[in-house]
TORSEGU-632666 format. One line per 8 residues: number of its first residue (from 1); for each residue x, y, z of N, C-alpha, C. Coordinates in steps of 0.2 Angstrom, whole numbers, plus 5000, padded with zeros to 4 digits. Layout:
BEGIN
NUM) X Y Z X Y Z X Y Z  ...;
//
This chain:
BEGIN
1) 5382 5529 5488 5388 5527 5492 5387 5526 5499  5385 5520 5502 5385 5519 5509 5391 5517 5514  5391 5523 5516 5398 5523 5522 5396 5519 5528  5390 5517 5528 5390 5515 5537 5392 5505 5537  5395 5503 5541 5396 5497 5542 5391 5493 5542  5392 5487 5538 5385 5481 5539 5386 5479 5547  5382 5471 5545 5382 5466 5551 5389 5462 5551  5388 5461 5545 5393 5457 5543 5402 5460 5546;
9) 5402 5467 5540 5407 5471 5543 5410 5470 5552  5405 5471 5556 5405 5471 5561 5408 5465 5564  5407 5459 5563 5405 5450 5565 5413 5451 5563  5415 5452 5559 5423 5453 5555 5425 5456 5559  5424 5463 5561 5429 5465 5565 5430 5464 5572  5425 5458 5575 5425 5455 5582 5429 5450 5580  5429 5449 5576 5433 5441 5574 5439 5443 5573  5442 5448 5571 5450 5452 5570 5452 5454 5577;
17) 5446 5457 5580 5450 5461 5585 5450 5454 5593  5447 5449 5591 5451 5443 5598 5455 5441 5595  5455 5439 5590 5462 5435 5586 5468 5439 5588  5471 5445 5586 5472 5451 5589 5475 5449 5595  5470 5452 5600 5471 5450 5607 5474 5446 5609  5471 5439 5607 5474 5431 5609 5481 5431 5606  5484 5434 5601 5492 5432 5598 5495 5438 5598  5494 5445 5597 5501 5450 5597 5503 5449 5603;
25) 5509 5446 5602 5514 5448 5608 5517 5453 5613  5513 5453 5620 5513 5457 5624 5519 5460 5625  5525 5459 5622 5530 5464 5624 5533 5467 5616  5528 5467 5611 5530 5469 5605 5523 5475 5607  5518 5475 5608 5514 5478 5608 5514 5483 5614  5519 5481 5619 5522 5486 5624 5524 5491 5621  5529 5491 5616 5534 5493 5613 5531 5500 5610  5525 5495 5604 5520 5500 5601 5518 5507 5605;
33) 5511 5504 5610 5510 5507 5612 5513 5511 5615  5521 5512 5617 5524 5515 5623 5528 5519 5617  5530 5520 5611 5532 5523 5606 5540 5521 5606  5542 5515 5609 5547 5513 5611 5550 5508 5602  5555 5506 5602 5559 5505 5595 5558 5497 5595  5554 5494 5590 5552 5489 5589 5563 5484 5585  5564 5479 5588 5569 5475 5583 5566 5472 5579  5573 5470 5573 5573 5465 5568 5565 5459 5569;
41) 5569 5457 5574 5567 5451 5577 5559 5451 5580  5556 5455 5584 5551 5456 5584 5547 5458 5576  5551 5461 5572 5545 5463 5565 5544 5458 5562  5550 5452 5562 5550 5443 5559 5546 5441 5561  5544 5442 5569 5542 5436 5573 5534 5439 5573  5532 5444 5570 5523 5446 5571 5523 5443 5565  5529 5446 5560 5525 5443 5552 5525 5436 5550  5531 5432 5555 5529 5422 5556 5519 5422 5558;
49) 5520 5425 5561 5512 5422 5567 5509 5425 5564  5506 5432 5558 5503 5432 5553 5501 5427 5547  5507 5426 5546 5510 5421 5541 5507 5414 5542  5510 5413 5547 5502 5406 5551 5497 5407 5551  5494 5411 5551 5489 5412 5551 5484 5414 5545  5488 5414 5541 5487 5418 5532 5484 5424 5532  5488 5428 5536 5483 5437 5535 5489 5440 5535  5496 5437 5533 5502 5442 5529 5500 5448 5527;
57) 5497 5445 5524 5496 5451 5515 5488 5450 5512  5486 5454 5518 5476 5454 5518 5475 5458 5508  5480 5460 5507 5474 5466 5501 5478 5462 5494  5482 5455 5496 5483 5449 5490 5478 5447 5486  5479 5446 5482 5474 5441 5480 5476 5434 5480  5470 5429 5483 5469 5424 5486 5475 5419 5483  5477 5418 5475 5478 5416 5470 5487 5416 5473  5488 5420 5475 5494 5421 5479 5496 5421 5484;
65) 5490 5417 5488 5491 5416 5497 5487 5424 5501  5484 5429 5497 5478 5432 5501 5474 5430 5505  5472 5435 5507 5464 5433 5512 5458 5432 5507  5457 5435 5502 5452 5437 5500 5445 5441 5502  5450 5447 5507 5445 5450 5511 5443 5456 5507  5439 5461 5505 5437 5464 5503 5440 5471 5506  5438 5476 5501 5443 5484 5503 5440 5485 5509  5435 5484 5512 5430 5487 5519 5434 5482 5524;
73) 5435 5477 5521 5438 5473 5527 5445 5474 5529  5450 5475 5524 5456 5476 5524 5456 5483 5527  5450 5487 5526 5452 5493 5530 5451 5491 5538  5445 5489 5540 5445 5485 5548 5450 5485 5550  5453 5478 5547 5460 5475 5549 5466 5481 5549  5466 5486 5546 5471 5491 5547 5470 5493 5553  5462 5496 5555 5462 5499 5560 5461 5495 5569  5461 5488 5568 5462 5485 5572 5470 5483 5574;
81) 5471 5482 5568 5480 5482 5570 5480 5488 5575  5480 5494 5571 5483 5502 5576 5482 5501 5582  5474 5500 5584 5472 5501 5592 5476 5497 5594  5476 5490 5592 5480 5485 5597 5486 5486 5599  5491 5491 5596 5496 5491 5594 5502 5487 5591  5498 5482 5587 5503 5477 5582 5504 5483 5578  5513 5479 5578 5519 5485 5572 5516 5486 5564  5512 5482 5564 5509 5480 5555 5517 5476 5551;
89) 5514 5474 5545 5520 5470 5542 5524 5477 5537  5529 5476 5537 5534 5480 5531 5531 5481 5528  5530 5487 5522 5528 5487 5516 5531 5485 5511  5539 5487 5509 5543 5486 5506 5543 5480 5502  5539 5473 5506 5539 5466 5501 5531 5466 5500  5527 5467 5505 5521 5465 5505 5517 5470 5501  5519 5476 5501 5514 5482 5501 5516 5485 5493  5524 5485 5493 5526 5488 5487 5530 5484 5480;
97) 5533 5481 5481 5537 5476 5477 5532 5471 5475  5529 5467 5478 5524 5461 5477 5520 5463 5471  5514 5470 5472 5508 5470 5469 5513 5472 5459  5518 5474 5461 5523 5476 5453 5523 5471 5452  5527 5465 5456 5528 5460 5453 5522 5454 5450  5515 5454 5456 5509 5451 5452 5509 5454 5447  5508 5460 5444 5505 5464 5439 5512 5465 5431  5515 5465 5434 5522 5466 5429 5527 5460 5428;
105) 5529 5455 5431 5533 5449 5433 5529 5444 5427  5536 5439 5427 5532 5432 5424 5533 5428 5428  5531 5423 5426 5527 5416 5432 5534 5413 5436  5541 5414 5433 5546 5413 5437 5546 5417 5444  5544 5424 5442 5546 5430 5446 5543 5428 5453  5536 5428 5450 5530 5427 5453 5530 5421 5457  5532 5413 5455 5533 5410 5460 5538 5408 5464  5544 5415 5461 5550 5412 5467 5550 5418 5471;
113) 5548 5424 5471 5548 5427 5478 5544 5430 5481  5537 5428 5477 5530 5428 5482 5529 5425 5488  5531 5420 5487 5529 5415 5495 5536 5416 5497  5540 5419 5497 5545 5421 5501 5544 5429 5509  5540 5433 5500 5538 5438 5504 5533 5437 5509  5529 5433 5506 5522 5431 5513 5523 5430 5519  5528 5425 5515 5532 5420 5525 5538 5426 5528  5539 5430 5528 5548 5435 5530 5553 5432 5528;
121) 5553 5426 5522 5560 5421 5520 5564 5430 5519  5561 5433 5513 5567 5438 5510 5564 5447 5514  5568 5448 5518 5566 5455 5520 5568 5459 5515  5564 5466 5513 5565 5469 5506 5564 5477 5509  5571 5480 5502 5570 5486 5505 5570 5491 5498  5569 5498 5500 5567 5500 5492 5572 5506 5489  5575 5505 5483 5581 5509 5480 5579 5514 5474  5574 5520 5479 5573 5525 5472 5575 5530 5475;
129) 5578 5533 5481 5577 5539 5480 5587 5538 5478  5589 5546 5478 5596 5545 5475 5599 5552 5479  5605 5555 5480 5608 5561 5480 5605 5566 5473  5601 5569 5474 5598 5574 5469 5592 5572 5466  5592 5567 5468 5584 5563 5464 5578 5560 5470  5575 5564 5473 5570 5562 5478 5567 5562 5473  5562 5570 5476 5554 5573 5473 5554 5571 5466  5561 5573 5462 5564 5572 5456 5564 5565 5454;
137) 5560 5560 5456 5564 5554 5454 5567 5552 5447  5566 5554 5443 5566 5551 5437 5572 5557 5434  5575 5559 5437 5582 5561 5437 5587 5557 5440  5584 5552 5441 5591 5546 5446 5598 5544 5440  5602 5544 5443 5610 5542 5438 5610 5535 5442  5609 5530 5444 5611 5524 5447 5609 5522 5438  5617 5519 5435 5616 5516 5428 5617 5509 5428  5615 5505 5424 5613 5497 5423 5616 5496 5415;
145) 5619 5492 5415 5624 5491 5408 5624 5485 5406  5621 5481 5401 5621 5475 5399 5630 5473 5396  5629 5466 5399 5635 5463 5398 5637 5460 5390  5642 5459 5388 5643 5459 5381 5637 5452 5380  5634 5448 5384 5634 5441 5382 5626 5443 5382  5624 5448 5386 5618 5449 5388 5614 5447 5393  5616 5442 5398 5615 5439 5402 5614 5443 5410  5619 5447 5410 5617 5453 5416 5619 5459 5416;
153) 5616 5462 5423 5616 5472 5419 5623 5472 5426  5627 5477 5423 5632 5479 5426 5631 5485 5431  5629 5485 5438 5625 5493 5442 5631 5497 5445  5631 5501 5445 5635 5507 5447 5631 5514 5449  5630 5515 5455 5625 5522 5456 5627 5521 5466  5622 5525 5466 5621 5526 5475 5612 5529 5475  5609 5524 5480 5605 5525 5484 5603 5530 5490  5600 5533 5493 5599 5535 5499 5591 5536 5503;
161) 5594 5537 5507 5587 5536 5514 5582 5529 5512  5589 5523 5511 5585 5516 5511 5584 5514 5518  5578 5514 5519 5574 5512 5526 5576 5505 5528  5579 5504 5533 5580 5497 5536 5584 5490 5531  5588 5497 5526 5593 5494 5521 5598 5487 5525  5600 5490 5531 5606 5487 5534 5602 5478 5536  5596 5478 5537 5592 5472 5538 5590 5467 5533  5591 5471 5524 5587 5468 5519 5593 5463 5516;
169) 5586 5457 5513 5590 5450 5510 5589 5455 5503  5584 5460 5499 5586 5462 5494 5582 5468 5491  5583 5472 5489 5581 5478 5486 5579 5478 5481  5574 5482 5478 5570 5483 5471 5572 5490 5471  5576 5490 5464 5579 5496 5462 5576 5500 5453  5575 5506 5456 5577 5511 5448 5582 5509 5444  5584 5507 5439 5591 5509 5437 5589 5515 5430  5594 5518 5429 5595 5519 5419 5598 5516 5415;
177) 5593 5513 5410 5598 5508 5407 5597 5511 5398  5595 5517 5399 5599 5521 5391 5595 5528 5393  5603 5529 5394 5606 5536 5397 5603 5543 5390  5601 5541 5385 5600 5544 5378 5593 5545 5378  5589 5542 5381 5581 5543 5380 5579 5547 5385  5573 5551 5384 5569 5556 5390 5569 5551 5398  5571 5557 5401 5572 5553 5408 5567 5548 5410  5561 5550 5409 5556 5545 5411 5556 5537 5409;
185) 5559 5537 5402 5558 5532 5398 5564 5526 5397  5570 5529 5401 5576 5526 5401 5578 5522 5408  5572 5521 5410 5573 5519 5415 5571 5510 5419  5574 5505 5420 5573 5500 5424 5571 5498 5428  5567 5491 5430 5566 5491 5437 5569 5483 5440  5572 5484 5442 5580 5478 5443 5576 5477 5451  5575 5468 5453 5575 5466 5460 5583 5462 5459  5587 5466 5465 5596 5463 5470 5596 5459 5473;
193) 5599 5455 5474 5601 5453 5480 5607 5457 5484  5605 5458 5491 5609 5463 5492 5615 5459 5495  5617 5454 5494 5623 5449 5496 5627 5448 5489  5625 5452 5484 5627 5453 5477 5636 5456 5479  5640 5454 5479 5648 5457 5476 5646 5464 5476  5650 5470 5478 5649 5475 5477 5646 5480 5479  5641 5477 5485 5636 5481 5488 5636 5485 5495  5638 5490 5496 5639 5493 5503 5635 5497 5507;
201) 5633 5495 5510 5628 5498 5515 5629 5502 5521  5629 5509 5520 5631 5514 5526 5626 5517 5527  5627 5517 5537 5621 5521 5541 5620 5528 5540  5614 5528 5541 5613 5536 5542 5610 5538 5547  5612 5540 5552 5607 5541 5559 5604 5547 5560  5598 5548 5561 5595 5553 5561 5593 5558 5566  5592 5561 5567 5590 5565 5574 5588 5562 5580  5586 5556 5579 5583 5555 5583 5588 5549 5588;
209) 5593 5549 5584 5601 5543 5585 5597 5536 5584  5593 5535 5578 5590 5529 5577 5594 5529 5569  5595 5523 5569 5602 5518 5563 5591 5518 5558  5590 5519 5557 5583 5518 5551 5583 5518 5545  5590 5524 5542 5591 5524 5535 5598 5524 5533  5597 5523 5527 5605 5519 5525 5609 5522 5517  5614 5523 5517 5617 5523 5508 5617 5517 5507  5616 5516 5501 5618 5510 5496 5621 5511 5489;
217) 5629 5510 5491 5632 5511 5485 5634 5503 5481  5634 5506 5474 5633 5497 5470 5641 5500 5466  5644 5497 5466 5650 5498 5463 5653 5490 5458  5650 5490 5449 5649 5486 5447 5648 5479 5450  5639 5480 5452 5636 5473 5455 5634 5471 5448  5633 5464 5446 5630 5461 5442 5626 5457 5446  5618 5460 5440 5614 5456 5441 5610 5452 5437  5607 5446 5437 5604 5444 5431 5600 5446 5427;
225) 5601 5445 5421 5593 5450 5417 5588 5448 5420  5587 5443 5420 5580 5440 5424 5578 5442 5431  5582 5447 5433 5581 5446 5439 5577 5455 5439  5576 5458 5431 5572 5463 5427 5565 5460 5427  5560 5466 5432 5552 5466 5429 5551 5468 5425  5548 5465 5422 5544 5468 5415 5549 5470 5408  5547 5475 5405 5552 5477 5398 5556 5482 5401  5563 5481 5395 5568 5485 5400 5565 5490 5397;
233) 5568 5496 5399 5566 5507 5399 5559 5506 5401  5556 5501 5404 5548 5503 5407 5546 5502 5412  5553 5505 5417 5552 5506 5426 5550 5510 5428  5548 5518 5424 5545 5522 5425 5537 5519 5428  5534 5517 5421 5526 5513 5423 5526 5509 5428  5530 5505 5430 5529 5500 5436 5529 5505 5445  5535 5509 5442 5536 5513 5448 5532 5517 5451  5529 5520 5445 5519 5525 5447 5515 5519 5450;
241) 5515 5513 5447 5512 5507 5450 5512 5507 5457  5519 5506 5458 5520 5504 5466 5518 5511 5471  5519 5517 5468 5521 5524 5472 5511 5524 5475  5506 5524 5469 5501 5522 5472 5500 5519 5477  5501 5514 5478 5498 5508 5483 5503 5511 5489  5509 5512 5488 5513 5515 5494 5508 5524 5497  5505 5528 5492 5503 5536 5496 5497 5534 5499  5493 5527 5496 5487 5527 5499 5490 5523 5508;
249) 5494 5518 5508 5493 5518 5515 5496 5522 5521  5501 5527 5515 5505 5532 5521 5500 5536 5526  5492 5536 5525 5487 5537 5526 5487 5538 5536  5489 5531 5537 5488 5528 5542 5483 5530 5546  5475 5531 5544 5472 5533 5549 5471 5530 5556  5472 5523 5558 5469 5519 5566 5477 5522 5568  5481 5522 5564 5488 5522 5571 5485 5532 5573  5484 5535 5570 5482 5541 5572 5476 5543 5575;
257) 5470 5538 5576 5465 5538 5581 5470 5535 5588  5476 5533 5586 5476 5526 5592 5480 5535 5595  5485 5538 5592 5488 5543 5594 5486 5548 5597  5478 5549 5595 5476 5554 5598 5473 5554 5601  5469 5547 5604 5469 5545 5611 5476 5545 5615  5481 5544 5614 5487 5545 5620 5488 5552 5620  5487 5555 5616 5489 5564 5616 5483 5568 5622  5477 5563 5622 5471 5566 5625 5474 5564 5633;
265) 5476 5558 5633 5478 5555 5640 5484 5558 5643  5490 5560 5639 5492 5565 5643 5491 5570 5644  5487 5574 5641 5486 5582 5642 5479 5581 5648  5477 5576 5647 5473 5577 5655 5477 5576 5659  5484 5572 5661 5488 5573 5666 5491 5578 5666  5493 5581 5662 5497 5590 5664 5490 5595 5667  5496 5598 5669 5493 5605 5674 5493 5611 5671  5487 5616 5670 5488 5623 5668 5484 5627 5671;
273) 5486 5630 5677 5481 5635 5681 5477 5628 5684  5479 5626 5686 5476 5620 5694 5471 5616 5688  5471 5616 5682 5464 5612 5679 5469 5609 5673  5468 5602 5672 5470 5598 5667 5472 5602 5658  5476 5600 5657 5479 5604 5652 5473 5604 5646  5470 5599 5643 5465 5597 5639 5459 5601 5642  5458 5604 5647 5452 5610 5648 5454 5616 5645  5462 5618 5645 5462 5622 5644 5460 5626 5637;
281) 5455 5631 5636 5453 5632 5629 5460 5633 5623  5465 5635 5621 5468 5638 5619 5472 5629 5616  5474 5628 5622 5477 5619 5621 5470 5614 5618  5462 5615 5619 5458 5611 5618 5457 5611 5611  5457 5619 5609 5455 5618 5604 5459 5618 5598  5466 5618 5598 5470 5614 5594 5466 5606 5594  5467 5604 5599 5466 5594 5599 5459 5593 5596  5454 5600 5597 5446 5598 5593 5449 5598 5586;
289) 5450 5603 5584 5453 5604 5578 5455 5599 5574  5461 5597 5576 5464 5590 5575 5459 5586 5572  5456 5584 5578 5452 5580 5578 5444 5578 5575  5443 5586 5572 5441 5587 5564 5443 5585 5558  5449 5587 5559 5453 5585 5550 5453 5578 5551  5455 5572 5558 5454 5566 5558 5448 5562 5555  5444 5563 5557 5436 5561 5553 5434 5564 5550  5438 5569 5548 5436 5572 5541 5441 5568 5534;
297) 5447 5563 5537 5451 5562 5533 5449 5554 5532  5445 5551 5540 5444 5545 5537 5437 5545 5533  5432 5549 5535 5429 5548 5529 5431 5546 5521  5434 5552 5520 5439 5550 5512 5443 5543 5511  5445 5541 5518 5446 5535 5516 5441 5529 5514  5436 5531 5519 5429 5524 5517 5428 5524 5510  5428 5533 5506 5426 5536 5500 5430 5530 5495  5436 5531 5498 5441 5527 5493 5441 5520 5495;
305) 5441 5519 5499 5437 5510 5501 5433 5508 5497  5427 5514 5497 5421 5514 5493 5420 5512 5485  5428 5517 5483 5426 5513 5475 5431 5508 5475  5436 5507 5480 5440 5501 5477 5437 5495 5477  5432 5494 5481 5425 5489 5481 5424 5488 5473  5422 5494 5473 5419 5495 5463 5423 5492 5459  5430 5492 5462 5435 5489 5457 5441 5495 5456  5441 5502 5455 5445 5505 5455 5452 5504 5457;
313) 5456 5505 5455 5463 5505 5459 5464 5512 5463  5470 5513 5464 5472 5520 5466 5472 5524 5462  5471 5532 5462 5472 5536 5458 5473 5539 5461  5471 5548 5459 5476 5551 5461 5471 5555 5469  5467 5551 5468 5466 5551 5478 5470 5549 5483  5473 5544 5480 5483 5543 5484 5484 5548 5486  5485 5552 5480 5490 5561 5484 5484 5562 5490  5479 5562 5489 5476 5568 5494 5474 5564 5500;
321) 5475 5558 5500 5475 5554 5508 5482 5557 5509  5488 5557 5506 5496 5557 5507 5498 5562 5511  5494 5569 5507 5496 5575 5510 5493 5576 5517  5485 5573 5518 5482 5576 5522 5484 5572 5528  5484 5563 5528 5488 5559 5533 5495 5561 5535  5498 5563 5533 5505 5563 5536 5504 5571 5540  5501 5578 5534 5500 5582 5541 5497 5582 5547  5492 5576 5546 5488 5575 5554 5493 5570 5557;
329) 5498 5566 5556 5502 5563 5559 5508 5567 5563  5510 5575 5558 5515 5580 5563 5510 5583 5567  5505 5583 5565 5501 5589 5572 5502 5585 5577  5500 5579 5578 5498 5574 5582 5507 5576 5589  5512 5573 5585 5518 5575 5588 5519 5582 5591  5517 5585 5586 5519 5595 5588 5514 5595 5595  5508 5590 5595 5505 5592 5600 5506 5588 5608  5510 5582 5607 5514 5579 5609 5519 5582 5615;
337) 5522 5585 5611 5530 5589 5613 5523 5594 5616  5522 5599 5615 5518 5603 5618 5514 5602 5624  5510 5596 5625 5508 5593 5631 5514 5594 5633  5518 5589 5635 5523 5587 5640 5528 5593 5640  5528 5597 5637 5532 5604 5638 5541 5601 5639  5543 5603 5645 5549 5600 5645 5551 5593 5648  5547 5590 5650 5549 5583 5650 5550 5579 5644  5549 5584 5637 5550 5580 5632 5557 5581 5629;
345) 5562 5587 5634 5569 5590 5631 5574 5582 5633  5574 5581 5638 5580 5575 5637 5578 5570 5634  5584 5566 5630 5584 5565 5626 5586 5556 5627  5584 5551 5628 5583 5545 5632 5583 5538 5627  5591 5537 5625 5591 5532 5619 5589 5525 5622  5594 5524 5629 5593 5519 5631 5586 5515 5632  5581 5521 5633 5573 5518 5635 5570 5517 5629  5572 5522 5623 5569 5520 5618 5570 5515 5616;
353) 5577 5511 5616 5580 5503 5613 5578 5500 5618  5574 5500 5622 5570 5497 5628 5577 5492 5632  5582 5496 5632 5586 5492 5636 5589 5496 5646  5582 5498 5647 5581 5500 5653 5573 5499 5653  5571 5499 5660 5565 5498 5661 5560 5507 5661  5561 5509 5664 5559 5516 5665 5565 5522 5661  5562 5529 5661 5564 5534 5656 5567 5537 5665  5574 5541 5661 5578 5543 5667 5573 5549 5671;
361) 5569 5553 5667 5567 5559 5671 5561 5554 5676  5559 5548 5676 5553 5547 5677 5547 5545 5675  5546 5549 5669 5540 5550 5666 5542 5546 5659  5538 5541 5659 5539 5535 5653 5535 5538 5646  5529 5542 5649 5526 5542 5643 5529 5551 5640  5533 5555 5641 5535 5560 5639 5543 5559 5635  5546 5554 5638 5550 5550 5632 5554 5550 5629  5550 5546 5625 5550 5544 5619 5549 5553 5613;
369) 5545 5556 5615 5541 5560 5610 5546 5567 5607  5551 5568 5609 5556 5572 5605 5555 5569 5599  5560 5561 5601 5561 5559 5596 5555 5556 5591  5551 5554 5593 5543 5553 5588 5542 5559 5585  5543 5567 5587 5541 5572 5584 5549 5573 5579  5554 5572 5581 5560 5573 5577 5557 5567 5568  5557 5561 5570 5555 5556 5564 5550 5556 5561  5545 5561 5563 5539 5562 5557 5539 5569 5555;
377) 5546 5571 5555 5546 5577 5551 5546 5574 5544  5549 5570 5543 5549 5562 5536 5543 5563 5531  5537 5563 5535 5533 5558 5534 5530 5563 5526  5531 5571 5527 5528 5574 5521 5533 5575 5516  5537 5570 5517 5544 5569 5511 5543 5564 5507  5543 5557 5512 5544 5550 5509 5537 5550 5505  5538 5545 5501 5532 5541 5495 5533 5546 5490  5534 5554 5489 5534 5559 5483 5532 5563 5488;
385) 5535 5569 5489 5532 5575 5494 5524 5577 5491  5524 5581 5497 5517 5584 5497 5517 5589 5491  5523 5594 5491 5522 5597 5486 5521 5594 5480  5524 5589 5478 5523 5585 5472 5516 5583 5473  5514 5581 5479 5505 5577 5476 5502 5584 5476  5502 5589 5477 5498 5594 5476 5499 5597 5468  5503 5596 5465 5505 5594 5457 5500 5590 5456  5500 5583 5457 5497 5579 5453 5492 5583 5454;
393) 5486 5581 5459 5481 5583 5463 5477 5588 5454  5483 5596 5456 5483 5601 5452 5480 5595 5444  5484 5593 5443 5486 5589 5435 5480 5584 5433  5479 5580 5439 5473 5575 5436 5467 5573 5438  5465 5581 5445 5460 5584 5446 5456 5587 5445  5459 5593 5444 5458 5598 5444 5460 5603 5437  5462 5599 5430 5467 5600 5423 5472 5605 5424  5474 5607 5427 5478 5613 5428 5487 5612 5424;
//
């Protein structure tokens, strides 16, 4: 297995990284970088200029409007995005919906909202977790009931912590559509339109006073049976399908290099005993630390780049990039708040929604970071918690 980069590799990634430079837009990339709240509007507007360009959906196949770029190159691309700080596209159409629907859909499915999802036509958002049914999914009660004629399912349930619910043209949902079978087996996977009759979307603001996530209550929507992947009771397998492709990119290694070069830059600007806070031993060696488990975690990524090459799909190396990325993304924060000590206590909506130009204390880059340490408390919940991938891990491992 060779981890080191070709020529080639390389020629690719000078080619990604001026393309890059020459189109993300300088005040979307401000945003990034500055940890500041990207709009609607600017995530449409980077996924158009992707979309122009046909590197929407690098890890597509060609057949579908792909790049045809290889696992070593789609990881480049991920890690150029991070540095430059492009928002990256959604995943919820591009990353998770789509690859079920190549692999599970029929050729109506497949060509009416593939090229939708490529170009931003339908923003999409995703309907698994429930009141009582997170970690537990496949205990969800959101019910689906075929119409006398058989033509559509009648839904009745509630959704929760749907991400940018209140922006989506349609969601891909769980349902149960025979309340009688073992929970795994009773279950559907229904694409909505979320302009369906009967569809309510309430906010839920989180710590951080950020509108992010939402309820969605269906109170008899009808939808059309076609509008069913695959066979009905077998959303359980489509759903492992997508949860896969979703642990592997929760990963995010370049946004956490790009991170731990700003963590590095502020803590050489604070003071501890007349010397830069990043000399200090007690504060260095935390960020060394860190900064072990970071190359120690991208390795495993190249690892799993490596056989996706081979052909492999995701297995259960997902969990173990899942678990280990999201906890180097809260150190990252915990170490955040820590540099900047109290300039990270007030709490600064306005700057964040970038509708001021500067943060009231002064200090633009200590900010934002409450609230970025408040948000990726998330991170070792969403896709299946950690404690659930270290399940799997235990299970298809290690046989335990």
């Amino acid at each position: 297995m060779d981890l080191n980069y070709t020529a080639a590799d390389n020629a690719f990634r000078e080619e990604v990284r001026s393309w890059l430079e020459a189109n993300l837009p300088a005040d979307i990339r401000a945003k990034i970088l500055n940890h500041r709240r990207p709009n609607r509007d600017d995530l449409v507007r980077w996924h158009k200029i992707l979309a122009g360009k046909g590197w929407s959906a690098p890890h597509w196949p060609v057949e579908f409007g792909g790049t045809g770029w290889n696992a070593t190159q789609r990881h480049i691309w991920d890690e150029e995005n991070a540095r430059v700080g492009a928002p990256g596209v959604l995943p919820f159409g591009v990353a998770m919906v789509a690859p079920v629907i190549m692999k599970y859909g029929n050729e109506q499915q497949k060509s009416y909202y593939l090229p939708r999802i490529l170009d931003c036509t339908d923003w999409w958002c995703q309907g698994y977790s429930e009141p009582g049914s997170g970690s537990d999914l496949a205990s969800l009660k959101t019910r689906a009931e075929l119409t006398p004629d058989g033509k559509h399912y009648i839904v009745n349930g509630q959704k929760t912590w749907t991400t940018l619910g209140q922006h989506a043209d349609m969601i891909f949902c769980l349902v149960r559509t025979d309340p009688e079978a073992k929970k795994q087996e009773g279950i559907s996977f229904l694409l909505i339109d979320m302009k369906t009759p009967g569809i309510t979307v309430r906010p839920i603001i989180m710590l951080d006073e950020d509108h992010e996530v939402n309820e969605v209550f269906f109170d008899n929507v009808k939808v059309p049976v076609e509008n069913r992947v695959g066979e009905e009771n077998k959303g359980w397998t489509y759903a492992k399908y997508l949860l896969g492709h979703e642990r592997t990119g929760i990963a995010r290694v370049g946004n956490s290099k790009r991170e731990l070069g700003f963590l590095k830059r502020v803590a050489r600007q604070q003071q501890k005993n007349g010397k830069p806070l990043l000399e200090d031993p007690v504060f260095g060696a935390k960020v060394a630390a860190l900064e072990i488990e970071l190359m120690a975690l991208e390795i495993t990524v190249l690892r799993v780049v490596s056989s996706e090459s081979a052909g492999k799909g995701p297995g259960p190396e997902a969990s173990l990039l899942k678990i280990k990325g999201t906890e180097i993304q809260q150190m990252l924060t915990e170490l955040m708040v820590e540099a900047v000590g109290p300039y990270a206590q007030p709490f600064d909506r306005d700057y964040l929604e970038c509708e001021t130009e500067h943060a009231v204390t002064g200090y633009d880059d200590a900010a934002p970071l409450a609230a970025y340490y408040f948000n990726f408390r998330k991170t070792s919940i969403y896709g299946g918690s950690n404690e659930i991938q270290k399940n799997i891990i235990s299970q298809m491992i290690l046989g335990l």
